[in-house]
PAPABA-819625 format. One record per residue (C-alpha): residue in three letters; residue number from 1; x, y, z. Coordinates in steps of 0.25 Angstrom, whole numbers, plus 2048, in hexadecimal, padded with zeros to 3 digits. Example, Ala and Ser with C-alpha at 12.3 -4.5 7.8 and 13.67 -1.06 7.14 Angstrom:
["ALA" 1 [831 7EE 81F]]
["SER" 2 [837 7FC 81D]]
END
This chain:
["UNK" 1 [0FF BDC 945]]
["UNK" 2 [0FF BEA 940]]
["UNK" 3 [0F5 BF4 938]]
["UNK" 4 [0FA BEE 92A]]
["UNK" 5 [0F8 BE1 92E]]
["UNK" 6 [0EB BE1 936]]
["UNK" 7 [0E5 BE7 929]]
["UNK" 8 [0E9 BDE 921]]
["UNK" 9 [0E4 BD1 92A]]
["UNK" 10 [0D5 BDA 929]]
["UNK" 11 [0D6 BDA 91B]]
["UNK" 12 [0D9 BCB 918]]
["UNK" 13 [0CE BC9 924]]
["UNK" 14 [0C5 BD2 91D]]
["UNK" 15 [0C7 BCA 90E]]
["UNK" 16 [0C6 BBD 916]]
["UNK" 17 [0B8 BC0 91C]]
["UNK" 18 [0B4 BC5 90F]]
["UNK" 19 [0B6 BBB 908]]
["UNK" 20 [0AF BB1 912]]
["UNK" 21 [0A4 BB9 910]]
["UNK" 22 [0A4 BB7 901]]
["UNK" 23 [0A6 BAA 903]]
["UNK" 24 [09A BA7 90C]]
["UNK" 25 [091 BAC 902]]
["UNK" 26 [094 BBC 904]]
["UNK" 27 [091 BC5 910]]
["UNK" 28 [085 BC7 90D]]
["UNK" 29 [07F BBA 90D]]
["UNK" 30 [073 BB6 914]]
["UNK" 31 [06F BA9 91C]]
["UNK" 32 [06B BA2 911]]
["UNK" 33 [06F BA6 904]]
["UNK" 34 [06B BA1 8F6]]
["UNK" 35 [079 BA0 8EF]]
["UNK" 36 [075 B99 8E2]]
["UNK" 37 [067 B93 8DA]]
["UNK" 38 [064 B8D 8CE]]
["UNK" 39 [057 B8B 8C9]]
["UNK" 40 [052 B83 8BD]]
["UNK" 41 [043 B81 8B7]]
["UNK" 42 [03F B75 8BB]]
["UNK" 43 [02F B76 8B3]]
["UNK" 44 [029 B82 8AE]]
["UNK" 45 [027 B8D 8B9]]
["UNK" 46 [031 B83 8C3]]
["UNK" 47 [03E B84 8C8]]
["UNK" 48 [047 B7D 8CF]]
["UNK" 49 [053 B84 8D8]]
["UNK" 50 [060 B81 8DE]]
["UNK" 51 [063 B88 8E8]]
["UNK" 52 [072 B8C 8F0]]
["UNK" 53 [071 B90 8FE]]
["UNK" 54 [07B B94 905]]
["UNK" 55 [077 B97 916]]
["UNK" 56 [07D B99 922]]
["UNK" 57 [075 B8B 928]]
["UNK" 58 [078 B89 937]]
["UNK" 59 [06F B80 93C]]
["UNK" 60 [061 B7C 93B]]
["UNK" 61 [05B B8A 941]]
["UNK" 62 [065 B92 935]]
["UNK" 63 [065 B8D 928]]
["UNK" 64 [060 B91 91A]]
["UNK" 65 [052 B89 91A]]
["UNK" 66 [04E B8D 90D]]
["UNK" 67 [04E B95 8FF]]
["UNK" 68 [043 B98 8F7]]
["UNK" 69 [041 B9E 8E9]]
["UNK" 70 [03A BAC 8E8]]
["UNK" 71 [033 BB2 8DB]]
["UNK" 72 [037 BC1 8D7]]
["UNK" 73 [02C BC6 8DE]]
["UNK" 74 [030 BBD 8EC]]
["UNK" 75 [026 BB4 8EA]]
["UNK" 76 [02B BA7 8EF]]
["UNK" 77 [02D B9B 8E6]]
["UNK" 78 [033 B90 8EC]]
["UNK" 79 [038 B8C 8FA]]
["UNK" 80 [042 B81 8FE]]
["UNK" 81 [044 B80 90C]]
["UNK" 82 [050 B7B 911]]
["UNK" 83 [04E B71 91D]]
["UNK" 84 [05C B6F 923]]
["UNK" 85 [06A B78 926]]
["UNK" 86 [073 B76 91B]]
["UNK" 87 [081 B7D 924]]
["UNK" 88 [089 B70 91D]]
["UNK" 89 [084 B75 90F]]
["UNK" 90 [087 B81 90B]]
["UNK" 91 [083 B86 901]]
["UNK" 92 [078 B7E 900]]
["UNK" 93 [06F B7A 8F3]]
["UNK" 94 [061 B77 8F2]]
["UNK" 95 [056 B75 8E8]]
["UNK" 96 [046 B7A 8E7]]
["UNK" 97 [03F B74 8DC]]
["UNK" 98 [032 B76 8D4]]
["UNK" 99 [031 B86 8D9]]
["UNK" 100 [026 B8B 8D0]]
["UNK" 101 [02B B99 8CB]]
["UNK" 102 [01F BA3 8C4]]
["UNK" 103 [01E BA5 8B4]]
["UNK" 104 [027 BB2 8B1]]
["UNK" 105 [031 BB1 8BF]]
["UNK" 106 [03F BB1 8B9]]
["UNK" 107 [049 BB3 8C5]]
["UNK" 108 [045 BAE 8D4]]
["UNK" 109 [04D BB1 8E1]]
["UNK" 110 [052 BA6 8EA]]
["UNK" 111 [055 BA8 8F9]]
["UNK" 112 [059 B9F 902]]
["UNK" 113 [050 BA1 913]]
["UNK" 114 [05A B9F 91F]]
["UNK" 115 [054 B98 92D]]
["UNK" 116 [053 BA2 935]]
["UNK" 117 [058 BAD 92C]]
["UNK" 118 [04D BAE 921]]
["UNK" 119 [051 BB5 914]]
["UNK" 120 [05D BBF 910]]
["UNK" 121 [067 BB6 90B]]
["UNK" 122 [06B BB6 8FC]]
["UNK" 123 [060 BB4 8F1]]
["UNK" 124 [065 BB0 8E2]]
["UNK" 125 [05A BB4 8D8]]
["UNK" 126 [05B BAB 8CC]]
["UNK" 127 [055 BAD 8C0]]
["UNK" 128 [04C BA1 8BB]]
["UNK" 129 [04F B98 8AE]]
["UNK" 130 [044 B96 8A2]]
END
């Protein structure tokens, strides 16, 4: 193989690796990342969320076991653990309902806790509707 060609096999490798990457969710994912939410008002002051993980789940000792909603301040709201692996699901969606969120809060952050990773995945902040 000479110079011309060698460079050339790097460069598609390179674009091929990129774009797995990009696909998996980006090169800087985390282990467990929140990739999407959708909130609605349920009562006044209470919200309900859907929440997309998306987590590298192995086994029962690695696995995203839960996500919480946090106030602008980082005042937790609301907590859904997750009780099992989801490696067949992925991404996965679940919900937390009746979260009780203060008079005046408009936006919260969502972040989804690895076992045994903890936090540093993708958060998504969301802005809450009236």
């Amino acid at each position: 193989m000479n110079r011309l060609d060698r460079q050339g096999t790097s460069l598609i490798v390179g674009v091929m690796l990129a774009h797995a990457a990009f696909a998996a969710g980006g090169a800087l994912a985390g282990e467990a990342d929140v990739v999407d939410v959708k909130v609605r008002r349920s009562a006044p002051g209470m919200y309900d969320f859907d929440v997309t993980v998306r987590s590298f789940d192995k086994d029962w000792d690695y696995y995203a076991d839960a996500f919480e909603v946090l106030s602008p301040d980082g005042k937790l709201l609301g907590r859904r653990v997750l009780l099992h692996p989801h490696q067949t699901e992925q991404p996965f969606t679940r919900d937390l309902y009746g979260v009780r969120i203060p008079s005046g809060v408009e936006r919260v952050t969502v972040r989804a806790r690895h076992k045994p990773k903890g936090y540093g995945g993708k958060t998504l902040e969301v802005r809450l509707p009236k």
